[in-house]
N, C-alpha and C positions, 0 to 999 in steps of 0.2 A: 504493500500500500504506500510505505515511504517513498517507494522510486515513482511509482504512479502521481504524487503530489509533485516531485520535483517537476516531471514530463509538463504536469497541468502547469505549472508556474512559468516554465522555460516558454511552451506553448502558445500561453496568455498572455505573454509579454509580446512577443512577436504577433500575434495576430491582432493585439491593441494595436501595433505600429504599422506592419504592413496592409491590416484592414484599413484602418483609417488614411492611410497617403492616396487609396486609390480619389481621393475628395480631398481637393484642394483649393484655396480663392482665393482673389487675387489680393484682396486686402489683408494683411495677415499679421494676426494678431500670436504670442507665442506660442501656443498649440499648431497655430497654421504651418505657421511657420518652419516648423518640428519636421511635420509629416510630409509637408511641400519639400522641405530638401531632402529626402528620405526619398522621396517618388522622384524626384527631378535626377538625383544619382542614381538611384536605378535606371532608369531609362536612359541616360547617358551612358552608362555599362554596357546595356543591351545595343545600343547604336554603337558602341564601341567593337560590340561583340560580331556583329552584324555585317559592321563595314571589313572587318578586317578577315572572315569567313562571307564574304556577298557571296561567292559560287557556292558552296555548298548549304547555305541556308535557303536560297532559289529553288536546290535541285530536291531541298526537304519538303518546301513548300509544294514543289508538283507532285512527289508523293501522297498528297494529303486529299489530290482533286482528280490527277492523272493514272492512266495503267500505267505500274511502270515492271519491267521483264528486267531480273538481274541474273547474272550467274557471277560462279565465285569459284576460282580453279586456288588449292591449296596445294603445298607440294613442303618439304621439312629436307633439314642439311642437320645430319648428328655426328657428331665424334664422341667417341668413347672407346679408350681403349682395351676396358675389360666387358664389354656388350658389342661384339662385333656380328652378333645376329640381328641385335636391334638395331643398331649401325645400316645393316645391309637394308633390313626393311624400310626403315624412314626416308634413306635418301637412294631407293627406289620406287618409288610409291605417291600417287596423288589422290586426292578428292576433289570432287566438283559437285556444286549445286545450285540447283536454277529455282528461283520461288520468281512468283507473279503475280502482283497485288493489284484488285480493284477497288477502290477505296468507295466507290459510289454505290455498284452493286454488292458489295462485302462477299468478295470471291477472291479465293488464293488456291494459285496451283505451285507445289513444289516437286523435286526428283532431285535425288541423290544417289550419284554412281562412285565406284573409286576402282584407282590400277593399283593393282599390289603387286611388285616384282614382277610388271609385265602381263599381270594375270588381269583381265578385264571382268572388274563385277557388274553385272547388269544394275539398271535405278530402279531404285522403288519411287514410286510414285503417291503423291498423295493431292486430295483435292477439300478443301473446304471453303462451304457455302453456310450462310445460316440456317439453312435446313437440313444439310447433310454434310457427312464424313465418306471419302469413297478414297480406298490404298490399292494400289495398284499394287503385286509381289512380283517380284523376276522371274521366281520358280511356279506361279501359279497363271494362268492364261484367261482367269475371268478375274473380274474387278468384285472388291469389297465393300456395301456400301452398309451404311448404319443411319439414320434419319435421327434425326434431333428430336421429334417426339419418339421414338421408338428405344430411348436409349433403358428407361425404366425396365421393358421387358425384356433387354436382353440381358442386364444386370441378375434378374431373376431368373433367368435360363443360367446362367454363369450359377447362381449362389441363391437359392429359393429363399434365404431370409432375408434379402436384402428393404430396406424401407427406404430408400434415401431419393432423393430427386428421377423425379419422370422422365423431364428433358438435361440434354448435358450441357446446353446453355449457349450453343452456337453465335447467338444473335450478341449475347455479351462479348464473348471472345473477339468476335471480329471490331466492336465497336460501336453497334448498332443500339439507336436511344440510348445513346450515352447519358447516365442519371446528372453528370455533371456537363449538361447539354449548354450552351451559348445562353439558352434563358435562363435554366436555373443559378447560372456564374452571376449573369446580372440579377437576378431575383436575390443572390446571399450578400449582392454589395446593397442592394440597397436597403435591405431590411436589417443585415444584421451589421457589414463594416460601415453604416453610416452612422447605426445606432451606437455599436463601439464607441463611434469616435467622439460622438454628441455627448458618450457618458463619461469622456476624460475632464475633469473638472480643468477649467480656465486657469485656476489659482494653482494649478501644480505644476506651470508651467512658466518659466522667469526666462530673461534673454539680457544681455550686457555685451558689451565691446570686450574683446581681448586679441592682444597680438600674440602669434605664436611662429614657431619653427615649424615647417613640414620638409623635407629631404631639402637641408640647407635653405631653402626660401622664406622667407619673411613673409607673413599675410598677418595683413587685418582682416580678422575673420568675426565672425557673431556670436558669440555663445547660446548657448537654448537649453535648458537644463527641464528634464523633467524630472517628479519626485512623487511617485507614488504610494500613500501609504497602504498597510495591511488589512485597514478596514477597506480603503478605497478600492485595492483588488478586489476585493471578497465580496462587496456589493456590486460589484459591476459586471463580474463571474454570476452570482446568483440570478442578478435581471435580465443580462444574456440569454440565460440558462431555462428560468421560468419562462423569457417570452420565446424561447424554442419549441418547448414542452407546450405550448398552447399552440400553436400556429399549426394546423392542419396540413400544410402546405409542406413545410418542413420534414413534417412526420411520415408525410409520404415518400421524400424524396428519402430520404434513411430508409425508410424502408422497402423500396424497391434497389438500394443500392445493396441491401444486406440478402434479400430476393436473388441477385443476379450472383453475389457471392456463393452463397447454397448451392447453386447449381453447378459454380465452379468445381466448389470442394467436391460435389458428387464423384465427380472424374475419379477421385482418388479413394471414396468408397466409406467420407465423411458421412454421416445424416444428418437428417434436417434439426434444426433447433430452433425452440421458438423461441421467439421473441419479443418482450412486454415493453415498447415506446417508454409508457410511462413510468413504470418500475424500472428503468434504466438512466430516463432523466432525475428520474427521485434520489437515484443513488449518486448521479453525478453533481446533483445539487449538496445533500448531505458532506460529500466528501469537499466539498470547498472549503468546510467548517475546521476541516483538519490541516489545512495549508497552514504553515507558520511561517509568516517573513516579518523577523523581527526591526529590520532595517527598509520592508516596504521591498518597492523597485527604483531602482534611481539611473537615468540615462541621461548622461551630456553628449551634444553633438556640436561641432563649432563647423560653420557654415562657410562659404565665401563663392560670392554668384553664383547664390542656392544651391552650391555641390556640397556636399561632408568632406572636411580633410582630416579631422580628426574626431573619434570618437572615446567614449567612455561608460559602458555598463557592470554595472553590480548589482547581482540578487543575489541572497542569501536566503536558505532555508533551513531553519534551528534541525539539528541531528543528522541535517543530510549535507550539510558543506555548500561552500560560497564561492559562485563563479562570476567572476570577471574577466570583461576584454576592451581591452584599451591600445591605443594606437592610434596612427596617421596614416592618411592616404591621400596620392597627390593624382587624379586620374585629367592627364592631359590629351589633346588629340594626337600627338606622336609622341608621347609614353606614359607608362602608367606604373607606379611602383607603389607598396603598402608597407608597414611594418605595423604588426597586433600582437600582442602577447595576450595568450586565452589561457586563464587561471584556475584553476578547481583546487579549492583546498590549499593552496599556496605551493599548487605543482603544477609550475608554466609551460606551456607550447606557443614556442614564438613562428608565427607565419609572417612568411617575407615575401615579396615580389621587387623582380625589377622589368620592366617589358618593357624595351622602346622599336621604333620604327623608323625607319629612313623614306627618305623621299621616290628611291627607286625600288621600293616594296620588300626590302628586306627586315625580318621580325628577328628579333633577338630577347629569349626568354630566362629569367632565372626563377626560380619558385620555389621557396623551401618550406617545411614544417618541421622542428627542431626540436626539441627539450633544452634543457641546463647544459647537458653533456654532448650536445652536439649529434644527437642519435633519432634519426628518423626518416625523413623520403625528403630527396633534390630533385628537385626537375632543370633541366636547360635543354631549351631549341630553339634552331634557327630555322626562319622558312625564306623561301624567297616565292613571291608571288610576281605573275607578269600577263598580266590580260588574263584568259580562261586558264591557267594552269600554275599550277604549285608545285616547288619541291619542298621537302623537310627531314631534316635532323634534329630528333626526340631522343634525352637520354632521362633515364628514371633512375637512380641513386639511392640505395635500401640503407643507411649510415648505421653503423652497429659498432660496439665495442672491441668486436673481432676483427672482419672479413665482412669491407661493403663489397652490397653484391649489384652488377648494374645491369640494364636493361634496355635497350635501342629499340628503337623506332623510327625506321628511314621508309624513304619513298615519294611517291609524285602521283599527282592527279591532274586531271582534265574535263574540262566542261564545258559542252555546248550545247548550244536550245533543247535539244530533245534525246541527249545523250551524254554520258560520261564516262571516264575510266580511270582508274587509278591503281597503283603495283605496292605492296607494304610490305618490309622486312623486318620481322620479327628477332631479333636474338637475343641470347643469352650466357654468359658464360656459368655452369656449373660448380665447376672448380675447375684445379691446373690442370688437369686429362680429360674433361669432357663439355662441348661448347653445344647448343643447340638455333637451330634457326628456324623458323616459318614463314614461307613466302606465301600471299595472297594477291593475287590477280581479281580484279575486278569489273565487270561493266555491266551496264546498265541500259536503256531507252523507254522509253515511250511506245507504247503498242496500242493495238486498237483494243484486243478484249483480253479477258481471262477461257482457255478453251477448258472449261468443266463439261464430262462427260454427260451423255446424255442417258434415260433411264434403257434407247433402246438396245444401247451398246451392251456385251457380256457382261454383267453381273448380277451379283449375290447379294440379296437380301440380307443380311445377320441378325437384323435388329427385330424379323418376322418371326423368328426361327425358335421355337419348343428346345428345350435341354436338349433330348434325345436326339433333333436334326444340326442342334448345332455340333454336338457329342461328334454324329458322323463324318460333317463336313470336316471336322479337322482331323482325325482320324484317318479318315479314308482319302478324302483328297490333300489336303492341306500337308501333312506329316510328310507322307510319303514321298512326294515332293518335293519338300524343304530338305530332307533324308537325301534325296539323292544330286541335288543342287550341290549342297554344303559339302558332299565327297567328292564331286568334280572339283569344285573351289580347291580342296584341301589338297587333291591329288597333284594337282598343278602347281599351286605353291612350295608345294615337298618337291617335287621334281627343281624349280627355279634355286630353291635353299639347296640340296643336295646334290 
């Protein structure tokens, strides 16, 4: 229950702040003020983020509205000098796979094939629509299909006690009535992050001039101090809370989110649970009473033309320890560098950046996360971007007391209107005798549909099928089958090894 209070505290704080930024005016008084640069720097991040990824943010965005057909050839480089069988396999050997998304009609076709020493495995195939599952096998010559209503009965052909969800929930999987659809995002800002913001009282909010350092520069920037106490949380949790537990609207959207969950779990052969709305808001209410912050909440943010350069948060919660993060950050349009130390219990992790940019598209990144001792993950890359295509040098840095251990990430990409491509090398060194690498090959385009089979093509029913038909089908045909597949496979690869 202790940690469950910190989550709510940690939670609450952030969703006071980043609820309330989505509303901001022009007149601004200290609370506006607060949350206006809190929104204004976020979305200079995100334009930051934006401009300097434009091709591949584009080619995410056509994913969202376009077919788009990818495939993906893998292929590995191993040394080791005491596994020279696994040696022989790895960098003999690839996989490929094609998926193909309709994001309108919520259809995907996939197939995955691979060469091992030579040895060509046929693809399995798979197709999913919101109303059905159909797998293609290499060793079977009719198609598998399962229907999204049908999946109850054939759980109960599988396992006669089964209770658990009827449908396996297709329509969620893919996407489909998304509970956190366009209108209900705007329905939670306006009902509940306006009502947040409405209920930060005015007087806990102060603002004054100060000049400070950020990465050597001088700014006159604004201070804004908010200072929340422990009753002011706690009422403003509870009125949240009560007017959630009343709103009809609300209570449906939870609960057709918790609806679509159900049927996820199904898959995995969970059952269903019920679930009491109000006996859970009642509990979420009650448990506010047990929150202790003996010091409130307390955030300074010091401003300058409405960006944050430096911040300052503390919460404490009595028995469970006191986290703070304090720091600068200087985010300009050709570079951007931070330093925060984030404190639990007066045991620091310092995060650092340094990210600048030249004029002829070259990125240069440093990124750490540290302790005391120096022991944690570095990042540094360099990209060079030039009209549609990129190259880059990624290194990942494990820092340890021992033997840092580091990790590459190179390669190049390509974008154009209704296509892309890009090659990633993966590696890693082991230790002194064995390095490993993985190559990925990639592309992409735009297609006109998703090709899902049709009901009049070869296949099987499963989801129609009594114990005893389903019993047969794998038994007699299926087994048999896979049985003499899997000993050609195996015969061939023994010969390639031997």
């Amino acid at each position: 229950m202790k940690k469950s209070i910190w989550i709510i505290a940690i939670i609450s704080f952030f969703v006071l702040a980043g609820g309330a930024s989505a509303f901001f005016l022009v007149s601004k008084t200290p609370k506006e003020q607060y949350f206006y640069s809190e929104v204004k720097t976020i979305q200079h991040i995100q334009e930051l983020v934006e401009t300097r990824y434009e091709n591949e943010t584009q080619w995410a965005k056509y994913g969202t509205t376009k077919v788009i057909d990818s495939t993906y050839d893998l292929s590995g480089e191993y040394q080791d000098d005491t596994n020279p069988e696994i040696e022989q396999v790895v960098n003999n050997s690839n996989i490929a796979m094609r998926i193909a998304s309709d994001p309108n009609k919520k259809e995907v076709e996939a197939e995955i094939n691979a060469t091992i020493l030579g040895v060509d495995v046929d693809p399995i195939k798979g197709y999913i629509t919101t109303e059905e599952i159909i797998l293609g096998l290499p060793f079977y010559d009719q198609l598998l299909q399962l229907k999204d209503k049908d999946y109850g009965n054939l759980m109960r052909a599988i396992d006669p006690s089964y209770v658990g969800s009827e449908k396996l929930g297709l329509e969620n999987f893919l996407g489909k009535d998304n509970v956190l659809s366009e209108e209900n995002i705007e329905y939670l800002k306006e009902e509940y992050m306006m009502y947040l913001y409405e209920s930060l009282p005015e007087e806990s909010f102060t603002t004054s001039k100060e000049k400070i350092d950020v990465n050597g520069k001088s700014i006159k920037a604004e201070k804004v101090s908010m200072a929340l106490s422990e009753a002011e949380v706690k009422k403003i949790l509870t009125d949240v809370l009560n007017k959630a537990q009343k709103d009809p609207k609300f209570k449906k959207m939870v609960e057709d989110y918790l609806e679509s969950s159900f049927e996820q779990f199904a898959a995995t052969g969970m059952p269903n649970e019920t679930f009491e709305f109000d006996e859970v808001m009642d509990d979420l209410i009650s448990s506010v009473d047990e929150i202790d912050l003996p010091d409130g909440i307390k955030s300074t943010i010091w401003q300058d033309a409405d960006l944050i350069v430096k911040r300052d948060i503390s919460i404490e919660i009595a028995d469970l320890g006191k986290l703070e993060i304090a720091g600068t950050q200087l985010l300009e349009d050709s570079a951007q560098n931070w330093n925060y130390t984030i404190s639990m219990d007066d045991e620091p992790l310092h995060f650092t950046g340094d990210l600048t940019t030249t004029k002829d598209g070259t990125y240069k990144d440093e990124i750490s996360f540290l302790d005391d001792n120096k022991v944690g993950l570095v990042y540094n890359g360099e990209e060079k971007v030039s009209g549609d295509d990129r190259t880059f040098e990624r290194k990942f840095t494990l820092e340890d007391d021992y033997q840092p251990m580091e990790f590459l990430w190179s390669g190049n990409s390509s974008y154009k209107k209704d296509s892309m491509q890009a090659k990633h090398e993966f590696s890693i060194e082991l230790d002194s005798s064995s390095s490993a690498i993985i190559n990925i090959s990639e592309e992409s385009k735009i297609i006109k549909k998703v090709n899902v089979p049709s009901d009049s093509e070869k296949m099987v029913n499963i989801g129609t099928m009594d114990a005893e038909a389903l019993q047969q089908l794998m038994m007699e045909d299926i087994y048999p089958e896979l049985e003499r597949w899997g000993m050609n496979i195996t015969e061939q690869l023994e010969q390639e090894l031997y």
